[in-house]
Structure formats: C-alpha cells, structure tokens
KEVO-645954 format. One line per 2 residues: number of its first residue (from 0); their letters; for each residue x, y, z of N, C-alpha, C. Coordinates in steps of 0.02 Angstrom, whole numbers, plus 32768, in hexadecimal, padded with zeros to 4 digits. Layout:
# KEVO-645954
NUM) a) X/Y/Z/X/Y/Z/X/Y/Z ~ ... $
//
This chain:
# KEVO-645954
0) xx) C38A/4626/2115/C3AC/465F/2131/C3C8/464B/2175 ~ C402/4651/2174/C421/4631/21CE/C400/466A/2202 $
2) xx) C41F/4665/2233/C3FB/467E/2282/C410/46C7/2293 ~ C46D/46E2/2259/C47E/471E/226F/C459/4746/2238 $
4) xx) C45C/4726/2200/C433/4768/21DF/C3DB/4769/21F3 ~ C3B2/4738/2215/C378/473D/2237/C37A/4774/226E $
6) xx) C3AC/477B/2274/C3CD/47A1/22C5/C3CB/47D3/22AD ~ C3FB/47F3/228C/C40D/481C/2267/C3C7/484B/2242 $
8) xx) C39C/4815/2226/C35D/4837/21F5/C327/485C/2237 ~ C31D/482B/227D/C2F7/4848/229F/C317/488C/22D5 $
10) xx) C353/487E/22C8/C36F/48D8/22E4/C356/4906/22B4 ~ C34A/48F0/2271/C348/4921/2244/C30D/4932/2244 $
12) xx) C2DF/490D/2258/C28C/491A/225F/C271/4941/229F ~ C287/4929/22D9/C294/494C/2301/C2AC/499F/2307 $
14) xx) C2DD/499C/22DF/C2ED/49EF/22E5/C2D3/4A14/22AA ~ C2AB/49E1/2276/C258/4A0F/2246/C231/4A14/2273 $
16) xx) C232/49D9/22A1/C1DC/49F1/22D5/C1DF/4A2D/2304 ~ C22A/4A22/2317/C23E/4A70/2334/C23A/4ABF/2317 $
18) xx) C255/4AAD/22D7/C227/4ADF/22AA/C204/4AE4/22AE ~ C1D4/4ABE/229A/C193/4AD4/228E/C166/4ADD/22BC $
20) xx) C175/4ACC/2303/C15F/4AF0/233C/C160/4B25/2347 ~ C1A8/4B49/2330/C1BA/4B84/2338/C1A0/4BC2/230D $
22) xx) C19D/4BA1/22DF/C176/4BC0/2298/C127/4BD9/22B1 ~ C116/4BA9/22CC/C0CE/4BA7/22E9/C0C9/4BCA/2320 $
24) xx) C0EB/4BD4/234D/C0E7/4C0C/2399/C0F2/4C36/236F ~ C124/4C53/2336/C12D/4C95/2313/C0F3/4CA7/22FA $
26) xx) C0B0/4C6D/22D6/C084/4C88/22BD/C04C/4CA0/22FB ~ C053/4C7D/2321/C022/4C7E/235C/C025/4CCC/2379 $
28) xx) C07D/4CDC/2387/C078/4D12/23B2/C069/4D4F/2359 ~ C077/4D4E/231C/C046/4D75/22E9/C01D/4D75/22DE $
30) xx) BFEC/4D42/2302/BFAA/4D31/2304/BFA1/4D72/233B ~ BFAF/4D6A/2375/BF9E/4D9E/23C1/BFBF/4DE7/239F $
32) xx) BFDB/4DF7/236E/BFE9/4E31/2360/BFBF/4E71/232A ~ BFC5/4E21/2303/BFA3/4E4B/22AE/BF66/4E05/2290 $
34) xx) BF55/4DF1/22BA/BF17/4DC2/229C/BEEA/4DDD/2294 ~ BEBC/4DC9/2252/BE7C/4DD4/223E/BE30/4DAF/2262 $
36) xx) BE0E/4DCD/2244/BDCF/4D9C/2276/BDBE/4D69/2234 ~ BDBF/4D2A/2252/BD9C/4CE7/2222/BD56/4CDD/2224 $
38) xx) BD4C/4CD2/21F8/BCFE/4CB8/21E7/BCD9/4C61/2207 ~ BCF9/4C43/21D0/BCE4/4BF1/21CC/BD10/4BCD/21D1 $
40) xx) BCF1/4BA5/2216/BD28/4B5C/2230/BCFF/4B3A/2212 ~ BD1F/4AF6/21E4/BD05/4AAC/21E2/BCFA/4A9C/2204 $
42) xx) BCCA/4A5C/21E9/BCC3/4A27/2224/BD1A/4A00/2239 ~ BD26/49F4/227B/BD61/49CE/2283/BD5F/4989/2264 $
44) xx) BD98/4977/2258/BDC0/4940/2233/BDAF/4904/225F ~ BD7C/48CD/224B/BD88/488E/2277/BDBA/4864/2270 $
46) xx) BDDE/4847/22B0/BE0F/482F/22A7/BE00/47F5/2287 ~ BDD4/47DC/225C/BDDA/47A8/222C/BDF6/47C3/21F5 $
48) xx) BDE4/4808/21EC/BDF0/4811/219B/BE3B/4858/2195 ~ BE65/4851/21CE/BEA2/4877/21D0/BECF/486E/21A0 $
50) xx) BED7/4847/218B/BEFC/4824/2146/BED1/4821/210E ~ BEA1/4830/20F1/BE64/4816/20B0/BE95/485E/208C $
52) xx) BE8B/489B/20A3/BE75/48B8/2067/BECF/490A/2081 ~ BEE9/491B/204D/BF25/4946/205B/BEFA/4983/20A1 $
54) xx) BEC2/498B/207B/BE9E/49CE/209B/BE9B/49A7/20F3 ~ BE7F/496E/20EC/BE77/4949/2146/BEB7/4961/2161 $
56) xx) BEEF/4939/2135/BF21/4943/2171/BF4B/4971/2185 ~ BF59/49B7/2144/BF51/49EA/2150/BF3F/4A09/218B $
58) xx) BEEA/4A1A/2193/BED9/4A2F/21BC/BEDA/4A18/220C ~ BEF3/49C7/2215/BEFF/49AA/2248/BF36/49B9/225D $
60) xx) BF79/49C9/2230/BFBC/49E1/224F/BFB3/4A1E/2270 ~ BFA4/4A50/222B/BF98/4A8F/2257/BF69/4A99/229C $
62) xx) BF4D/4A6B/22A9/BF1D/4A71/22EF/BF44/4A48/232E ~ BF69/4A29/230D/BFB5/4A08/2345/BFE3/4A1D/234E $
64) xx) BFFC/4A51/231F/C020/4A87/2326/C024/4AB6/234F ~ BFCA/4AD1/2334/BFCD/4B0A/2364/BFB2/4B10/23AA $
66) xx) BF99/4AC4/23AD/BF7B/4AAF/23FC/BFAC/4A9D/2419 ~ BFF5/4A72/23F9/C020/4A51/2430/C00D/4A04/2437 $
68) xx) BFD9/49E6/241B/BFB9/499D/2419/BFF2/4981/2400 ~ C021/4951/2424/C04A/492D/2414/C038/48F1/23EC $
70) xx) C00D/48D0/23F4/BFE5/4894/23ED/BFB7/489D/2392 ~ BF85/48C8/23A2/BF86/48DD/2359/BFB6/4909/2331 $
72) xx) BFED/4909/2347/C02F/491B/230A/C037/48E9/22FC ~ C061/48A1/231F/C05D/4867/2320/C02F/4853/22D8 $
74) xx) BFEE/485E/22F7/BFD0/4838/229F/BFC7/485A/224F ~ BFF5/488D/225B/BFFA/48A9/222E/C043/489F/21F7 $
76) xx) C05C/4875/2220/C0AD/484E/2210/C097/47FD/220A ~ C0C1/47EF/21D4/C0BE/47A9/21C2/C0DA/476A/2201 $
78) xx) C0A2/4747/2208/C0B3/4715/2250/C0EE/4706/2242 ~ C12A/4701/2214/C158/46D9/2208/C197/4704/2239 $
80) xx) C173/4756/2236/C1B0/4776/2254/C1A0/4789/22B4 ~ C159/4780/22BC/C14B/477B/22FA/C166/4746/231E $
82) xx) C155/4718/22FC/C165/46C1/232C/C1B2/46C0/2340 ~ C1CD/46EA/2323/C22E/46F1/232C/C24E/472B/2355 $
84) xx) C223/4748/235C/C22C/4784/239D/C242/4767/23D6 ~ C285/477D/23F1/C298/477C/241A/C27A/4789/244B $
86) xx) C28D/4789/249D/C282/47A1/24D8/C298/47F7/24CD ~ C2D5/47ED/24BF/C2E2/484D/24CF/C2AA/4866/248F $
88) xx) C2A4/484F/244C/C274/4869/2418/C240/4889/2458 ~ C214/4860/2456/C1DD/485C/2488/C1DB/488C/24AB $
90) xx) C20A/488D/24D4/C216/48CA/252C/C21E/4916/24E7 ~ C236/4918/24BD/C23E/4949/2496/C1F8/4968/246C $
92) xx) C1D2/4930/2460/C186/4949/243F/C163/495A/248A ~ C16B/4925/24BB/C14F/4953/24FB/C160/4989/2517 $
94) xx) C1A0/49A1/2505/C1B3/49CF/251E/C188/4A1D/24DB ~ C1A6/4A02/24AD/C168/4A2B/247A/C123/4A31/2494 $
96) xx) C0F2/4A0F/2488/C0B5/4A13/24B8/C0B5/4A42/24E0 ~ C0DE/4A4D/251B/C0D3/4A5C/255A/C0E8/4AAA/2529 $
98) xx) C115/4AB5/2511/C116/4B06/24FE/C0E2/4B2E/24E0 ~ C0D3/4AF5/24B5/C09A/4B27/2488/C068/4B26/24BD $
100) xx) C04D/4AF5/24E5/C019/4AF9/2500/C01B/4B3A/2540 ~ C056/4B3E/2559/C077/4B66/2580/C062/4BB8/255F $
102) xx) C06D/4BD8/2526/C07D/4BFD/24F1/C027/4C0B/24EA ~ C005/4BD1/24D7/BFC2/4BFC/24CC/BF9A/4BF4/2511 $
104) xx) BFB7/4BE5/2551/BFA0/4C09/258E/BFAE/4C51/2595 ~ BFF7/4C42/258B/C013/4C94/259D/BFED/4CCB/2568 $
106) xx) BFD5/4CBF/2536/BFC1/4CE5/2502/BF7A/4CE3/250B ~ BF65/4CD7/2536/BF16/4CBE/254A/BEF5/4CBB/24EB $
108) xx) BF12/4C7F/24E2/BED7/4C53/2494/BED3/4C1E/24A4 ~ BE9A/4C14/2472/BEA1/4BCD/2463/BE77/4BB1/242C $
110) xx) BE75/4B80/2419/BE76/4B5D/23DA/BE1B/4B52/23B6 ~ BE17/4B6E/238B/BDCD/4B71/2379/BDBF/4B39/2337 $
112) xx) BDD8/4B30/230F/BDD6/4B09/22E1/BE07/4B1C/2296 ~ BDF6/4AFD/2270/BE33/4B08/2219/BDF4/4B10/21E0 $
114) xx) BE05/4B23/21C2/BDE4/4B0C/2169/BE38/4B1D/2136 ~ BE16/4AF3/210F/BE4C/4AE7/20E1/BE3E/4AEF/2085 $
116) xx) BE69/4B24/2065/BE4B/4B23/202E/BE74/4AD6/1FF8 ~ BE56/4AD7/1FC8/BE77/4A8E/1F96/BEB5/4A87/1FA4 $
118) xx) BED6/4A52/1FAF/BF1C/4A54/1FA3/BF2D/4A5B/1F55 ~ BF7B/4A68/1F64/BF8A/4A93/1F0C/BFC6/4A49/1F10 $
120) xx) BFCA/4A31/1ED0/C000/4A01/1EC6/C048/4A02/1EAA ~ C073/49F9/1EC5/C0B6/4A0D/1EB9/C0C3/49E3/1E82 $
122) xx) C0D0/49FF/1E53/C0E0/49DF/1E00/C126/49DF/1DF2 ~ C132/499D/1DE1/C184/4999/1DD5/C193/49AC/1D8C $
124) xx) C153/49AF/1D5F/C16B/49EC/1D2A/C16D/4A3B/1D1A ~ C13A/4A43/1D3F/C11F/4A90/1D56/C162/4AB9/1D7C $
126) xx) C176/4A92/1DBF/C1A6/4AB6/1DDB/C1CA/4A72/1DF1 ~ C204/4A61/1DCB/C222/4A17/1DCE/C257/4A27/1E21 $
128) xx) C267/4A69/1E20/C295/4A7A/1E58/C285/4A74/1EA1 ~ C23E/4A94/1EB0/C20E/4A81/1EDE/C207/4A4F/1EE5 $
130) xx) C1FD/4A18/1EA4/C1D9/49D6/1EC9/C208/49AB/1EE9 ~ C255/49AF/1EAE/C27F/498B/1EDE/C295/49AE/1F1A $
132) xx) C299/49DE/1F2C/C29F/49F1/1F6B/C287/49CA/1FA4 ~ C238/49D2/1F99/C1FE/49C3/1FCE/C20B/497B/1FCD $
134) xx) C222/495E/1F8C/C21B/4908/1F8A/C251/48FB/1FAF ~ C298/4906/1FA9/C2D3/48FC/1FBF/C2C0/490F/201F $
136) xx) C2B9/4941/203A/C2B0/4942/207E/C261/491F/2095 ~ C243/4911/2074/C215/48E4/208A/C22C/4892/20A1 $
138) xx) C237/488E/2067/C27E/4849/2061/C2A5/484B/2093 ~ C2CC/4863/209E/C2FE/4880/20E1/C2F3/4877/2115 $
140) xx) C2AB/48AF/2127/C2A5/48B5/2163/C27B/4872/2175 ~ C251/484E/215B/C236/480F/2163/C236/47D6/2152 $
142) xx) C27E/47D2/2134/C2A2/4792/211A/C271/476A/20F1 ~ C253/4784/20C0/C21C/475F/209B/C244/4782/2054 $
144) xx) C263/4734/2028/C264/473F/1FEB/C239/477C/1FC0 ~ C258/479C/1F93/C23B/47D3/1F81/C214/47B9/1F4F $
146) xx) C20A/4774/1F17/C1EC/475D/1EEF/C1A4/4745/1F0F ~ C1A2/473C/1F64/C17A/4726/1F8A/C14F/475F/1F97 $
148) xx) C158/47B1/1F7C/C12C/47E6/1FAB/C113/47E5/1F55 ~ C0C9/47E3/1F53/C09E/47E0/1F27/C087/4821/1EE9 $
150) xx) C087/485A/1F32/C06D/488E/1F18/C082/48CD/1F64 ~ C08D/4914/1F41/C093/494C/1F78/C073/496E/1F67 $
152) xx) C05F/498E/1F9A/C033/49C0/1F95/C037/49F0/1FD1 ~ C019/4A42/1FA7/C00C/4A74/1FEF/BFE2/4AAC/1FFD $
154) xx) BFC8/4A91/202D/BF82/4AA5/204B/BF87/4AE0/2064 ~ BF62/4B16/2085/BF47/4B57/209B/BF15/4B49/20C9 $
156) xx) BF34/4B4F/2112/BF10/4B2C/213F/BEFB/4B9A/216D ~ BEB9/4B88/2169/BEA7/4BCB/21AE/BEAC/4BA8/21E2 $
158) xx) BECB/4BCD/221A/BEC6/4BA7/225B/BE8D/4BF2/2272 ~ BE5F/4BD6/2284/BE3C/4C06/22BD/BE3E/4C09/230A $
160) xx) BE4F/4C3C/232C/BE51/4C37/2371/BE44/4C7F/238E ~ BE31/4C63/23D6/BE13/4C9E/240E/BE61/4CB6/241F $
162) xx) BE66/4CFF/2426/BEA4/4D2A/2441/BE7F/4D4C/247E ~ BE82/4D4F/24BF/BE74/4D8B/24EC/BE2B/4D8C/24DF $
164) xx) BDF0/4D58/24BD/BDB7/4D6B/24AB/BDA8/4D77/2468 ~ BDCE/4D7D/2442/BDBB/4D9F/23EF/BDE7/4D4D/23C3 $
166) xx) BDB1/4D52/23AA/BDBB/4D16/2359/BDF6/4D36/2335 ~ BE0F/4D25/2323/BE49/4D22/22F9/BE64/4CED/22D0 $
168) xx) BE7F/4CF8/2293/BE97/4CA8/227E/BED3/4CC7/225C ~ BEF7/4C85/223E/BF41/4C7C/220B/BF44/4C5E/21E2 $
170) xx) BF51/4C79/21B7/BF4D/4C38/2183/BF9C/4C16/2170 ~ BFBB/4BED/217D/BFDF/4BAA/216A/BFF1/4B8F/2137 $
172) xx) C025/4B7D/210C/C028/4B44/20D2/C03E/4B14/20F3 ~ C028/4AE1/20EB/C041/4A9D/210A/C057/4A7B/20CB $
174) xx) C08A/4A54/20BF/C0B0/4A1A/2098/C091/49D2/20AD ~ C06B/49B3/2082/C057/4973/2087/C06C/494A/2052 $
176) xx) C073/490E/2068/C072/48C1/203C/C05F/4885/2033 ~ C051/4864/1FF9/C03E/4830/2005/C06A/47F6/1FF7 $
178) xx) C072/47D1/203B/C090/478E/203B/C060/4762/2053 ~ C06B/4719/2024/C049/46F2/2041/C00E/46F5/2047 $
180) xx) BFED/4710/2011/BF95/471C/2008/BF78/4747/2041 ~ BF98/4768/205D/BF83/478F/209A/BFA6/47E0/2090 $
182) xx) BF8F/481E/20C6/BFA4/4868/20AF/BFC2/4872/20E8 ~ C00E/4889/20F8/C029/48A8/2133/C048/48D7/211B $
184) xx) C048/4900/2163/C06E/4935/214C/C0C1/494B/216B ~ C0DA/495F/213F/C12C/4969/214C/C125/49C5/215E $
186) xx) C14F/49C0/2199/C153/49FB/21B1/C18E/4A2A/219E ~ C178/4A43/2166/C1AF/4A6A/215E/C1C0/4AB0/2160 $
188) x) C1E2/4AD8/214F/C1F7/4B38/2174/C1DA/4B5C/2126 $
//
C-alpha cells in the first residue's frame, strides 16, 4: 500500500476515533441524566491478556473511552496502525484525552470498572450485509487485508461509574476483531 493511501486510511481512523469519542461524552452526559444503578464490576483486564479474549478487549476500549486513557486505546488497535501515527495523529488523541478527561471533571464522575456479556459473532451467512460492512471498514480504516481479519465480533460492554456520588452504569456494543491471532477493537458509530 503506498504512503497516500496510508495517509489517507489514518485520517479515516482518526475521524472514527472522533466519533467515537463523541458517541461516548453523548453516553456519559445519558449516563448523568437517565442512568441506572449497576451491580457487578469485574475483575480489571491485565495488560497481559488485553488481546486473549473479544470480551478483554472489549471491556479495555470501553474503559479508554470513557476515561480518556490515550495509551490503553493505543493497545486496543493493531501495533501496525500505532507505529504510523503521525505527530499531528498524536497532538489529536491528546487532544481527545484532555476532553473527556476534562468532561468527567466537569460532570464530577469517574470510572469504576466494565463487565462484559459473551461476544455475539458476526456471520457472513446469517447477516452477509453486516459482515461485509464491518469487514470492508475494518479493512479501510486499518489497512489490514480483509482475508487477514479472522473473525468479528460484538460485545455488550457495562461501563460502571460514580456521578455526583451515585453508581450508575451504560451499557455499550463495541465492534471487535481478530487479526493476527490477537482481539482489537474497531471503533465504530
């Protein structure tokens, strides 16, 4: 793949991560409006096993999401598309960071833990329209041959968090895949 469509693929990832930032302050501030009270946080995800299993990395996006952790979003994306991040990329996920983190000051929360129910598997006979969808912008947005993404799948992530004092949580679908014997997740609307 030459250097403009590399260029080209990480604008396009970039303005999903912008989505899905945005997507995520929308759930955050419906979280501070109309959230329910949560029960049960898992144990957290060790960063050995963020990639083992759809449900790990799942619940690792959504907790980088809704914390603003630049760094664990990072390992939730295939090293192939990190290591190629530009300088402005970069100032742009930092600049992300600083909002959400900004956002659940102003909203006085913050981040309690995830559970995650099974991931459900996107079947290219079941719903053939869906899968190439998800396969085609997966492909796209992370320049990884589409014969190369193994398997998709999508998870139901609770995010639990403190609002003003009171538990509250959200629950999430996250889009994951497997490339390369490993589970990341693609951020999509």
């Amino acid at each position: 793949m030459n250097k403009m469509n590399k260029a080209k693929d990480r604008k396009t990832f970039v303005k999903a991560g912008r989505l899905t930032a945005a997507i995520m302050i929308s759930a955050l501030l419906l979280v501070s409006l109309a959230g329910c009270a949560g029960t049960k946080v898992e144990a957290e995800v060790a960063s050995t096993a963020i990639n083992q299993s759809p449900e790990n990395i799942a619940r690792v996006f959504a907790k980088a999401t809704f914390s603003g952790d630049k760094e664990l979003l990072f390992a939730c994306f295939p090293p192939d598309y990190t290591t190629v991040l530009t300088e402005d990329d970069v100032k742009e996920y930092d600049a992300w960071s600083s909002d959400i983190k900004s956002a659940l000051e102003t909203n006085k929360s913050s981040y309690l833990g995830t559970s995650a129910a099974d991931a459900v598997l996107f079947d290219a006979e079941e719903t053939p329209d869906k899968y190439q969808t998800a396969l085609s912008s997966i492909s796209l947005t992370f320049a990884i041959q589409s014969t190369q993404i193994e398997e998709i799948r999508s998870c139901e992530v609770r995010v639990f968090c403190m609002i003003d004092g009171n538990k509250h949580y959200q629950d999430v679908e996250v889009m994951v895949f497997k490339y390369d014997g490993a589970w990341y997740a693609y951020p999509s609307a």
